[in-house]
GULUMVEX-583701 format. One record per atom (N, C-alpha, C, CB): x, y, z; atom name; residue in one letter. Coordinates in steps of 0.02 Angstrom, whole numbers, plus 50000, padded with zeros to 5 digits. Glycine has a CB too. Example, Ala and Ser with C-alpha at 12.3 -4.5 7.8 and 13.67 -1.06 7.14 Angstrom:
<sites>
((50660; 49716; 50390); "N"; "A")
((50615; 49775; 50390); "CA"; "A")
((50660; 49835; 50390); "C"; "A")
((50565; 49776; 50452); "CB"; "A")
((50642; 49888; 50354); "N"; "S")
((50684; 49947; 50357); "CA"; "S")
((50645; 50002; 50394); "C"; "S")
((50704; 49970; 50286); "CB"; "S")
</sites>
This chain:
<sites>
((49514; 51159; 50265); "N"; "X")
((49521; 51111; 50211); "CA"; "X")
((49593; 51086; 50205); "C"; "X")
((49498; 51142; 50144); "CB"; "X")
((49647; 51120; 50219); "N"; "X")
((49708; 51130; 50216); "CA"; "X")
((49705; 51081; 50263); "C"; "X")
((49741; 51196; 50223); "CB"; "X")
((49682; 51063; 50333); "N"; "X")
((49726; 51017; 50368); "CA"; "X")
((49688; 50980; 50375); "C"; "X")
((49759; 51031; 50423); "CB"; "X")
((49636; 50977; 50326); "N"; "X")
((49606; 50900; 50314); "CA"; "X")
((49645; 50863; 50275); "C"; "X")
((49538; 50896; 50281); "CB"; "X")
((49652; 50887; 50219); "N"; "X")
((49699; 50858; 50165); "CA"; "X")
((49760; 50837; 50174); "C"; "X")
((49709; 50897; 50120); "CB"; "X")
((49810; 50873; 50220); "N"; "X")
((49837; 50857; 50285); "CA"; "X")
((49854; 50782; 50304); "C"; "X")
((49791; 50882; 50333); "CB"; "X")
((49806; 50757; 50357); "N"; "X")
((49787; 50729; 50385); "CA"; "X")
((49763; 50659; 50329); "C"; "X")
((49748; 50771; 50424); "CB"; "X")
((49741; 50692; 50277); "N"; "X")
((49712; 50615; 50251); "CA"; "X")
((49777; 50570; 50195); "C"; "X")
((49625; 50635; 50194); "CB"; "X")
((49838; 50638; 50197); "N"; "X")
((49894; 50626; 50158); "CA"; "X")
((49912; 50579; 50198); "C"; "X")
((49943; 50678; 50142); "CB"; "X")
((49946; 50591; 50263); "N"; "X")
((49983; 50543; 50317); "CA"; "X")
((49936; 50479; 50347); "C"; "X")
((50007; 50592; 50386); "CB"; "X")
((49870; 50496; 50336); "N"; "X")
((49846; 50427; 50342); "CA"; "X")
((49849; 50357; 50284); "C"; "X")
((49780; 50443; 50356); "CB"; "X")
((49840; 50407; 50228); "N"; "X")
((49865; 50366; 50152); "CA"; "X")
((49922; 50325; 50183); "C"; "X")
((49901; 50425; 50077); "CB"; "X")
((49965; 50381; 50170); "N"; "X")
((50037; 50356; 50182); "CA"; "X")
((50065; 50293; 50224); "C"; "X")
((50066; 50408; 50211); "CB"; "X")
((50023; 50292; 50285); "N"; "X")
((50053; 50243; 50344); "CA"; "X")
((50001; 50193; 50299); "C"; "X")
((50038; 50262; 50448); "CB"; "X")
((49942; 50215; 50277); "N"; "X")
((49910; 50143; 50259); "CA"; "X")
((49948; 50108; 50204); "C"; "X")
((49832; 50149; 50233); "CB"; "X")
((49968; 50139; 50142); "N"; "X")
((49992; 50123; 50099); "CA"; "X")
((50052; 50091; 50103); "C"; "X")
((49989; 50162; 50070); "CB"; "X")
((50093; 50123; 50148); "N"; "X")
((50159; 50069; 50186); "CA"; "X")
((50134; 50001; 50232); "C"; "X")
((50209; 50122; 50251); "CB"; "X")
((50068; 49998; 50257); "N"; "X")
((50064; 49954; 50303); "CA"; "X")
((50019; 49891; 50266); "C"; "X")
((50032; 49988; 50368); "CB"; "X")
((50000; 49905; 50207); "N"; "X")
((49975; 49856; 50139); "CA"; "X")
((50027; 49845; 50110); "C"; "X")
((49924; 49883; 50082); "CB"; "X")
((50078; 49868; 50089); "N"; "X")
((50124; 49828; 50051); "CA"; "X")
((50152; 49797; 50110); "C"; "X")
((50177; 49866; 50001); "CB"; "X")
((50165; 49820; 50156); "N"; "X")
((50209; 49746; 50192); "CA"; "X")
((50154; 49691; 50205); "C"; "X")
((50251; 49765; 50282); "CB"; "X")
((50117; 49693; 50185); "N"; "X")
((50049; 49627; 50193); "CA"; "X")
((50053; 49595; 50144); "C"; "X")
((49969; 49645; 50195); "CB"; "X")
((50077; 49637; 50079); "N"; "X")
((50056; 49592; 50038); "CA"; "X")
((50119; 49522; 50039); "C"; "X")
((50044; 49634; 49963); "CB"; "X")
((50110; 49456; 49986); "N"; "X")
((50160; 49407; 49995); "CA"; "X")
((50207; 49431; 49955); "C"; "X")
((50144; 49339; 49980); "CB"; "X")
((50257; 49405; 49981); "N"; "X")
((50335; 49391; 49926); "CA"; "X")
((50327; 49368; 49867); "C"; "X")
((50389; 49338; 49949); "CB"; "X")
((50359; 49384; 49782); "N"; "X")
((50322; 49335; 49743); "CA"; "X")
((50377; 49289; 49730); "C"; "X")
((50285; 49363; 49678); "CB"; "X")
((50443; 49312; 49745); "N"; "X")
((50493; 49257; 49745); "CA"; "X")
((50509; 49227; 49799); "C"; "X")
((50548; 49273; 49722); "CB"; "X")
((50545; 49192; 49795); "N"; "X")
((50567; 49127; 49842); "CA"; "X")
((50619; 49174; 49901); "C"; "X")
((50621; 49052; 49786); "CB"; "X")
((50674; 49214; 49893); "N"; "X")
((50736; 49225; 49895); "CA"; "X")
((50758; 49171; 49954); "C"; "X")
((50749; 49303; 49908); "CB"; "X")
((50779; 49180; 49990); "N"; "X")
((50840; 49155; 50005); "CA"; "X")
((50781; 49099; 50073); "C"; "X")
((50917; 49229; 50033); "CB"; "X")
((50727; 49100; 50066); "N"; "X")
((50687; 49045; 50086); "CA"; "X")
((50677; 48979; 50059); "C"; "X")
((50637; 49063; 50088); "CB"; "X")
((50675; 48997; 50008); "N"; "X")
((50695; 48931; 49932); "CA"; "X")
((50745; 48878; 49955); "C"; "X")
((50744; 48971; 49849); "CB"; "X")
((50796; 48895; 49989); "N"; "X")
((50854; 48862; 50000); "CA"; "X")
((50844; 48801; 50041); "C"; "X")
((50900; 48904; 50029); "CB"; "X")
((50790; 48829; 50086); "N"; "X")
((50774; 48768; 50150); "CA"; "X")
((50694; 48740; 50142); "C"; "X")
((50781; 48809; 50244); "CB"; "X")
((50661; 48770; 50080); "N"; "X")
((50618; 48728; 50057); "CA"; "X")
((50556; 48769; 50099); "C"; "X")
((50636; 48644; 50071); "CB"; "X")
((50550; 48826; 50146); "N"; "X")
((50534; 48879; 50209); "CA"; "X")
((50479; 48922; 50133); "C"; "X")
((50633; 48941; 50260); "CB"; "X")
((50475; 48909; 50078); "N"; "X")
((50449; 48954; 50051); "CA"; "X")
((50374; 48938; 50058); "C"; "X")
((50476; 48962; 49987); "CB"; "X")
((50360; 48881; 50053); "N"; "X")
((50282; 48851; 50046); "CA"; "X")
((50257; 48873; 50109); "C"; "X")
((50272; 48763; 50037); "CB"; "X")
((50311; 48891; 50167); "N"; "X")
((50269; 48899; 50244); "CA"; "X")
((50221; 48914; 50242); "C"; "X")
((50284; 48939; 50291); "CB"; "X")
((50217; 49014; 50212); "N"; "X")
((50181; 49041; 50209); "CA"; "X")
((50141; 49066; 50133); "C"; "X")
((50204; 49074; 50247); "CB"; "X")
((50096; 49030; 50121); "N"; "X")
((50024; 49003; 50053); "CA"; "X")
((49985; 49078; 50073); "C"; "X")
((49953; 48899; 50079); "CB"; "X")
((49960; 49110; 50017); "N"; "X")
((49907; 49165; 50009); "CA"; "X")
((49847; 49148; 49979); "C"; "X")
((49931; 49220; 49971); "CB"; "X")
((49790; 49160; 49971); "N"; "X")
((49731; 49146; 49946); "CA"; "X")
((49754; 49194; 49875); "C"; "X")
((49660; 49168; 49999); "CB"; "X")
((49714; 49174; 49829); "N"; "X")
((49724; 49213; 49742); "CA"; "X")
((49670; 49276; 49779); "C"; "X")
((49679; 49150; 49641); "CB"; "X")
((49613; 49257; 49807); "N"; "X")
((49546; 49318; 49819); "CA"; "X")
((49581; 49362; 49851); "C"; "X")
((49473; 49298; 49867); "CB"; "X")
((49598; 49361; 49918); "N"; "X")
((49634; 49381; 49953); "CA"; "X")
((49697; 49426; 49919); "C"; "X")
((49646; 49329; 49987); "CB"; "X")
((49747; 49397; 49880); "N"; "X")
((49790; 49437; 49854); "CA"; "X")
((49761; 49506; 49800); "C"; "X")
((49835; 49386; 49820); "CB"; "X")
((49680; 49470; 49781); "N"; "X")
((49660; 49548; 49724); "CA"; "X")
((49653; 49588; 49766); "C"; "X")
((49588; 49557; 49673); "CB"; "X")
((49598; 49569; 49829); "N"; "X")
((49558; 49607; 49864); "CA"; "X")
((49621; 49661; 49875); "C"; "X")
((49518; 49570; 49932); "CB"; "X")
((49674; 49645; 49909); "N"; "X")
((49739; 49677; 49950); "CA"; "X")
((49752; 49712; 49904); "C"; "X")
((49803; 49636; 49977); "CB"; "X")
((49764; 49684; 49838); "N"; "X")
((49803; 49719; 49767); "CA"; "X")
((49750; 49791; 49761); "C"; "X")
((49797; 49654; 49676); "CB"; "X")
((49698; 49781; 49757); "N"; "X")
((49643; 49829; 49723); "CA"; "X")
((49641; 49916; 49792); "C"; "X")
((49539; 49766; 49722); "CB"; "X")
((49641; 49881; 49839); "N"; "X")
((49625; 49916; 49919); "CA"; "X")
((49713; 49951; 49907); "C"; "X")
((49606; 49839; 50014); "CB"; "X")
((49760; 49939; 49887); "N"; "X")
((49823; 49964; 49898); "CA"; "X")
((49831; 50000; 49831); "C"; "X")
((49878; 49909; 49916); "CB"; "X")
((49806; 49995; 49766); "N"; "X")
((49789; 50053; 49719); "CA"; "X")
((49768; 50115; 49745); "C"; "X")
((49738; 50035; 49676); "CB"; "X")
((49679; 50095; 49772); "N"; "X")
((49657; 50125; 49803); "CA"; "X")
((49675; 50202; 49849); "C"; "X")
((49647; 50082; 49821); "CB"; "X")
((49700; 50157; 49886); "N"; "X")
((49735; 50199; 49955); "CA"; "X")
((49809; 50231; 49902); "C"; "X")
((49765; 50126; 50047); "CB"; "X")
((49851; 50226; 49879); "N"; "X")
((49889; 50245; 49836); "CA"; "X")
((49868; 50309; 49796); "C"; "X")
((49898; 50193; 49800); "CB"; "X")
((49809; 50305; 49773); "N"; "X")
((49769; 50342; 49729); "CA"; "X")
((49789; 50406; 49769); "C"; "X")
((49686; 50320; 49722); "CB"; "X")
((49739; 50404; 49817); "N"; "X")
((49730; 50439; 49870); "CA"; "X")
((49781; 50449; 49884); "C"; "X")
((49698; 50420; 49913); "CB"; "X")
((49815; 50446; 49893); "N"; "X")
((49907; 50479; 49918); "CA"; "X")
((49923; 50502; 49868); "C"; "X")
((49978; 50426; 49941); "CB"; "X")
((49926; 50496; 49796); "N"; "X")
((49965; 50560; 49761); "CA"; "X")
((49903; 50622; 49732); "C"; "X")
((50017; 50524; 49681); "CB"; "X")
((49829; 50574; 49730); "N"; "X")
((49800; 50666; 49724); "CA"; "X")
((49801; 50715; 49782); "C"; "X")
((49715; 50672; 49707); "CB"; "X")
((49828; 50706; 49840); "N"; "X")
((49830; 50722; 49888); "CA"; "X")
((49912; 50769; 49874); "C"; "X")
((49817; 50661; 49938); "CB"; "X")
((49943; 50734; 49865); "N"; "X")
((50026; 50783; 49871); "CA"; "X")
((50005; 50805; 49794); "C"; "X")
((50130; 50725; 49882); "CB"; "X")
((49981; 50804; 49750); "N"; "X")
((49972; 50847; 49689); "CA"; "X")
((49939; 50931; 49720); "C"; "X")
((49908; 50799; 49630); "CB"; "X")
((49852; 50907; 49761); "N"; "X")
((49853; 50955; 49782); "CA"; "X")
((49884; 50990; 49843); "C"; "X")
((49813; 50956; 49777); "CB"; "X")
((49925; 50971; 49869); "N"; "X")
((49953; 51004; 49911); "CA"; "X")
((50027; 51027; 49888); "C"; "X")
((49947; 50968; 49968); "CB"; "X")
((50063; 50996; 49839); "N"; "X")
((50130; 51010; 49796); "CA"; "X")
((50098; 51065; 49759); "C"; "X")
((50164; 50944; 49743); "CB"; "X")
((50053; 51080; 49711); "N"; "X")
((50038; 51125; 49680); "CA"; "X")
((50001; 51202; 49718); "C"; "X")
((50002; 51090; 49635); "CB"; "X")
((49976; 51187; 49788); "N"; "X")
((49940; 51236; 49830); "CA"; "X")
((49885; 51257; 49803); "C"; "X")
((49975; 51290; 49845); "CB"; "X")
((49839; 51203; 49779); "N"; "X")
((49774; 51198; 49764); "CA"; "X")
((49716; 51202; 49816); "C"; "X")
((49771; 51143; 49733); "CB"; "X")
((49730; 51178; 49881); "N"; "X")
((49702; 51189; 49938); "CA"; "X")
((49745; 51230; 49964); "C"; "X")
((49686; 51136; 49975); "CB"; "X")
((49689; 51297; 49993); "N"; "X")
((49727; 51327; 50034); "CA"; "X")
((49669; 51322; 50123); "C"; "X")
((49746; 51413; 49991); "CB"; "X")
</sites>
């Protein structure tokens, strides 16, 4: 059980890092300048779906280091 829980921590993890870099920018920064911001447009559906799936997977990453920070699974 121990190195399931393991295993589903570090998969969280890379997922949860690999959804936020998906999701869009919500400011302009330094794209604004050359007008480069409109390039790239997101769908509103698209941004929940991503928003909801990256809770999700999040979730799952801290009951995971709770039980494994506390040594609830052994």
């Amino acid at each position: 059980m121990l190195k399931f829980v393991w295993a589903l921590q570090v998969i969280s993890a890379l997922l949860v890092t690999v959804l936020i870099l998906l999701h869009s920018p919500k400011g302009d920064g330094i794209a604004g300048i050359g007008g480069a911001s409109q390039l790239f447009t997101s769908q509103k559906s698209a941004e929940k779906g991503l928003n909801k799936l990256t809770g999700i997977i999040a979730a799952i990453f801290i009951v995971c280091t709770f039980l494994l920070g506390f040594g609830i699974v052994k």
